[in-house]
C-alpha positions in Angstrom: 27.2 -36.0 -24.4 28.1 -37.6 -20.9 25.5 -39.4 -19.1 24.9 -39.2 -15.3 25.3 -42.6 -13.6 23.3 -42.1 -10.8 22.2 -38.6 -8.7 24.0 -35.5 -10.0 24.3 -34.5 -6.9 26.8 -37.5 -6.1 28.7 -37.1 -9.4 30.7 -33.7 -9.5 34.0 -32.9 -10.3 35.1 -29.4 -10.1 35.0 -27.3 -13.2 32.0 -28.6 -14.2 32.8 -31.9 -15.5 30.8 -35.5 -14.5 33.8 -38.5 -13.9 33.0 -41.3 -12.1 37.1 -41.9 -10.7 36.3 -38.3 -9.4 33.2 -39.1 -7.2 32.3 -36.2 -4.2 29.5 -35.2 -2.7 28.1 -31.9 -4.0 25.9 -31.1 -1.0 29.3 -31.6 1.4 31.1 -29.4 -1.4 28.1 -26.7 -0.6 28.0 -27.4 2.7 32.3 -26.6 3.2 31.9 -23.5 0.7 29.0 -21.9 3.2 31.2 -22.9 5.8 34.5 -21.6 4.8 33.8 -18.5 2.8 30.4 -16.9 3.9 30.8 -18.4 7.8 27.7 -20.0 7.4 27.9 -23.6 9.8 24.7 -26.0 9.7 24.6 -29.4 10.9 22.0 -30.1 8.6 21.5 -30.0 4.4 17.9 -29.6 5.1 18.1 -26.7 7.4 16.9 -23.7 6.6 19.5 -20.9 6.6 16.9 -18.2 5.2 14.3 -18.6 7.7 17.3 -19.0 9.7 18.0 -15.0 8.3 21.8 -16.8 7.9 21.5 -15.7 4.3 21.2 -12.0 3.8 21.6 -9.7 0.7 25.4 -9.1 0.9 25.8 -13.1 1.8 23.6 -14.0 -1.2 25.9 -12.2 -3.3 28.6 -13.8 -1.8 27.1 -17.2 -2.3 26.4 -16.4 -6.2 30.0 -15.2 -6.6 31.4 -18.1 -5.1 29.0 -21.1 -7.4 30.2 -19.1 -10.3 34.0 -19.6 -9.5 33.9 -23.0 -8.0 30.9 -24.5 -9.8 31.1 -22.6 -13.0 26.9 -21.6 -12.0 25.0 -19.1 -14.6 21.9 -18.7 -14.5 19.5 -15.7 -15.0 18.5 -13.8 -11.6 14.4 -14.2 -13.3 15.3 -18.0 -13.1 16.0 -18.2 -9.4 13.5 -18.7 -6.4 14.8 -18.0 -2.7 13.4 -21.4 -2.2 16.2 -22.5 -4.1 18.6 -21.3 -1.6 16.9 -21.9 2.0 19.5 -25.3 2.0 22.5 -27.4 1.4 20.0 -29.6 -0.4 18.3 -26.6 -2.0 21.6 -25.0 -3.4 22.8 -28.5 -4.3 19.6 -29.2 -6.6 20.3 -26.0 -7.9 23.8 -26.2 -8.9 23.7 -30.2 -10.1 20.3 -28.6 -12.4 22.8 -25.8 -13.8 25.2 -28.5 -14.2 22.8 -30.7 -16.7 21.6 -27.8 -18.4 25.4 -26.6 -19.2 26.3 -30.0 -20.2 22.7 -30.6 -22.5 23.9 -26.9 -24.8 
């Protein structure tokens, strides 16, 4: 098994995969895929787009399809707080968590 060198959310390589030569910012990654696919633009990663009500049903959705594709995300709907979605810090704590678990089975 691969260890993390430092925060998950720093270490991210599409499809799942921890390499340090492929370094990006998973918060920025979250940050572009609410920007480019739900039309979702915060300035912030703590702001919070559910209080906001930037985030409804069909955009939840939305959001759950597109971690699945890009960021290979599964995890049970019982599992999942709306907490863990109010921000691109939220989401990003969320995914790099999925990530670890994947990796650890």
């Amino acid at each position: 098994m691969e260890q993390w060198e430092g925060s998950p959310e720093t270490q991210w390589q599409a499809g799942g995969q921890s390499d340090m030569t492929h370094e990006v910012d998973l918060p920025e990654q979250i940050q572009t895929l609410l920007r480019e696919k739900l039309l979702i633009s915060v300035e912030s990663r703590d702001f919070d787009i559910v209080e906001a009500e930037m985030l409804d049903s069909l955009a939840f959705t939305q959001l759950l399809m597109e971690l699945t594709e890009q960021f290979g995300f599964n995890a049970p709907m019982e599992e999942m707080d709306i907490d863990d979605f109010r921000s691109v810090n939220a989401i990003s704590q969320l995914v790099a968590e999925n990530i670890r678990a994947g990796q650890a089975a």
